[in-house]
C-alpha positions, 0 to 999 in steps of 0.5 A: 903167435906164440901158444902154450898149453902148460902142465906146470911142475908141481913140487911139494917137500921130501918125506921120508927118514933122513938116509932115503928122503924122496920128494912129494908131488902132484899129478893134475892135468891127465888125472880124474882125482888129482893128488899128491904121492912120494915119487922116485924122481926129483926136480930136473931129474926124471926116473921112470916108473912112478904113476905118470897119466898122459894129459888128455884134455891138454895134448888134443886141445893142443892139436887142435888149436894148432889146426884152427890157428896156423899158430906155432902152439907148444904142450909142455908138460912139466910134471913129465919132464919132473922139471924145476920152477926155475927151468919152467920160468926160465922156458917162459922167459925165454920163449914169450908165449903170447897165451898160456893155458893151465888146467887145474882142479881142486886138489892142485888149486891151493899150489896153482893160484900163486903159479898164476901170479908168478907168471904174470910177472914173469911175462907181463903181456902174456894172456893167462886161460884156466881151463880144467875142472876147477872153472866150473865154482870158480871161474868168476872168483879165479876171474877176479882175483887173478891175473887170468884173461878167460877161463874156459869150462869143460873139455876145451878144444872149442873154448880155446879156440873162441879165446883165440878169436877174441873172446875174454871172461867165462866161456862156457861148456862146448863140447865137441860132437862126435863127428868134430871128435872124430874129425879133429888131428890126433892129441899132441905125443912128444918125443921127450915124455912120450915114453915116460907116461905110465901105470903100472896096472892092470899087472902085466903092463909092458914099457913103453906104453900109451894110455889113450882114449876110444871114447868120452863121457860115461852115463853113470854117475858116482858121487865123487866122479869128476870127468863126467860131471865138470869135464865131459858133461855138466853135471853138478848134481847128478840129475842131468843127462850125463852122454858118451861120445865114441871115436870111431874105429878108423879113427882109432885104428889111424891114431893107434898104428901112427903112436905105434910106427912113431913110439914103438909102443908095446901096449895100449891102456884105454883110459876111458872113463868106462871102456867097455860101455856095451858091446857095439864099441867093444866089438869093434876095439877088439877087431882094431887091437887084433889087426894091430897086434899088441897087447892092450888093457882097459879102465871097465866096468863088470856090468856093461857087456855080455860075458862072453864079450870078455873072451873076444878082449882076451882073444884079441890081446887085453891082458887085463882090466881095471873094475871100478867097484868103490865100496863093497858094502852094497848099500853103501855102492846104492844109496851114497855112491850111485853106482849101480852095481850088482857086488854079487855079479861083479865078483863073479866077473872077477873070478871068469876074468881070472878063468880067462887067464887075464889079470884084475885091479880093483880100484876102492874108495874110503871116507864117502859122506855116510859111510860108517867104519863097519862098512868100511870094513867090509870093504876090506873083507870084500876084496879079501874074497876075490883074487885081484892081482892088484888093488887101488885104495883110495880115500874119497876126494871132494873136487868142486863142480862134482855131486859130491862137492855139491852135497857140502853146497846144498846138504842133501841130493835126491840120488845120493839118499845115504850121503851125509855130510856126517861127524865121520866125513873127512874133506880132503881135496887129495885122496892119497893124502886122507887115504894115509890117515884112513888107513891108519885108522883102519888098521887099528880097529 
């Protein structure tokens, strides 16, 4: 039997002046906002350096269906290989996988909907899974309209497995619990993208470099955040129990070193939702890094670990960090986002990272439901305060099965009192793409 786990390409036209036009494509799988962006590469041929995440879900599903099923299970990831629908459907057509799993989400849908078609005439007999955020609205229209066999909602190791064992249709959220999570093979790495995945913050990042994961899940529960509330959790509204799972650190130690020995890596990126989730955790990455003795980043949060813990990071090799703050308007961070975080406090963090000698991204959001163009402004005045080395400015994307998707459904959600779907609110699946129109308008005012 014959499995793929499928990243299709995903190309949208060339932008730009005529002498240097590039082209436009998307990220998905790996990606908690998917979204478009001008890139270096074009189609069948890569260059490094554009912004690339490891798809997360896909490469440990991959591994563990191969375990459960003895099957001869392939993860390709297009978007990596920056290959052409014509490679990608001449590899289907030449390969005959008897199932196809393709994760998705709102941004990609529109582009992803007609893929499925064109597979299924490609390879007729093939059983197509969706899997990925989109599952959670519309798994029974996706079930109806297309060629697809199951779709399979929430993080998917177990779910593909119980489409391997015969079951069709809607197959509903089962996690893993953290002893299967810290049971299961490690995540699928090649030998051909294993080295092309990269971000090239915090500052400092060095080449090659693995983004992986020490954990899953995150309690918070910000108005647009997609993992938590259609991935890892179930969480449409942001009123159920949103739960984190961490991988052990014999786990991780095992995983790392084998990544390490095989990849020569240079440094490690956590791309958990929120790495340093109290300081039990955080302790023990820190003695897992030092014993392996490469530098390290992590995706953080100013508020969830004692201030002296940043120092043992630092001593154990993170360089850097990237802090979630979203807005710099603190009733904006209380009342539309629900964030929980003190502004005040978080720049203070800012400046005893920056005492540490280690570098700081900041990653902001813009558009939310509510938010005015003052307090957008004074965004823009909070990160002029503080000495980031590098910034993410982003606009506010609507992914269906997140709060802020459900607010459009319901027209008012208890814990996000401030956001309203108001005349200034902007709809836009791709952030980067309402991002270029905000910051336009932005600029003028």
């Amino acid at each position: 039997m014959k499995i793929l786990f499928s990243n299709p390409p995903w190309w949208e036209k060339k932008e730009g002046p005529l002498y240097r036009r590039r082209w436009r494509a998307g990220v998905r799988a790996g990606s908690r906002w998917p979204f478009t962006y001008v890139v270096n590469s074009k189609p069948d041929h890569f260059q490094f350096g554009d912004y690339l995440p490891y798809p997360f879900f896909m490469g440990y599903a991959t591994t563990y269906v191969a375990k459960g099923t003895g099957a001869n299970v392939t993860m390709r990831d297009s978007i990596a290989l920056r290959e052409s629908y014509a490679s990608y459907f001449s590899h289907l057509a030449a390969e005959k996988y008897e199932y196809i799993f393709i994760e998705s989400a709102t941004p990609s849908w529109q582009h992803d909907a007609p893929l499925l078609k064109d597979i299924h005439r490609t390879l007729p007999d093939a059983k197509i899974v969706v899997v990925g955020p989109i599952t959670t609205t519309q798994s029974e229209a996706i079930l109806n309209q297309y060629p697809v066999h199951a779709c399979v909602r929430g993080e998917y190791e177990k779910g593909s497995m119980r489409v391997m064992n015969g079951e069709s249709g809607i197959i509903d959220f089962d996690l893993l619990s953290t002893e299967e999570m810290n049971a299961a093979p490690f995540p699928r790495f090649d030998d051909t993208c294993a080295h092309r995945y990269w971000d090239e913050n915090p500052v400092t990042q060095i080449a090659p470099h693995a983004q992986v994961w020490s954990s899953r899940g995150c309690p918070f529960k910000c108005i647009f955040c997609v993992w938590p509330a259609t991935m890892t959790g179930n969480d449409p509204d942001g009123t159920n129990v949103r739960t984190v799972r961490y991988y052990s650190s014999d786990y991780m130690e095992a995983f790392l070193r084998e990544l390490v020995d095989r990849y020569k890596y240079k440094c490690i990126y956590f791309d958990d939702d929120t790495f340093n989730l109290g300081n039990k955790h955080v302790v023990s990455m820190c003695n897992v890094m030092a014993k392996l003795g490469i530098p390290w980043s992590a995706m953080c949060r100013a508020d969830t670990i004692k201030i002296e813990t940043w120092k043992l990071m630092k001593e154990s090799g993170c360089f850097g960090v990237k802090l979630g703050f979203e807005s710099g308007n603190q009733y904006v961070v209380d009342s539309i986002i629900n964030k929980h975080l003190d502004l005040d406090y978080a720049a203070n963090v800012v400046r005893h990272l920056k005492t540490l000698g280690m570098t700081v991204h900041g990653t902001f959001t813009y558009g939310l439901p509510g938010e005015s163009s003052s307090q957008m402004l004074d965004t823009k005045k909070y990160i002029e305060s503080l000495p980031f080395d590098s910034l993410q400015e982003s606009g506010t994307a609507e992914i269906e099965g997140t709060p802020l998707h459900s607010l459009r459904l319901k027209g008012h959600l208890d814990a996000y009192a401030g956001a309203e779907i108001d005349r200034i609110y902007d709809r836009q699946a791709d952030g980067n793409k309402k991002w270029q129109k905000l910051s336009a308008e932005l600029r003028e005012r």
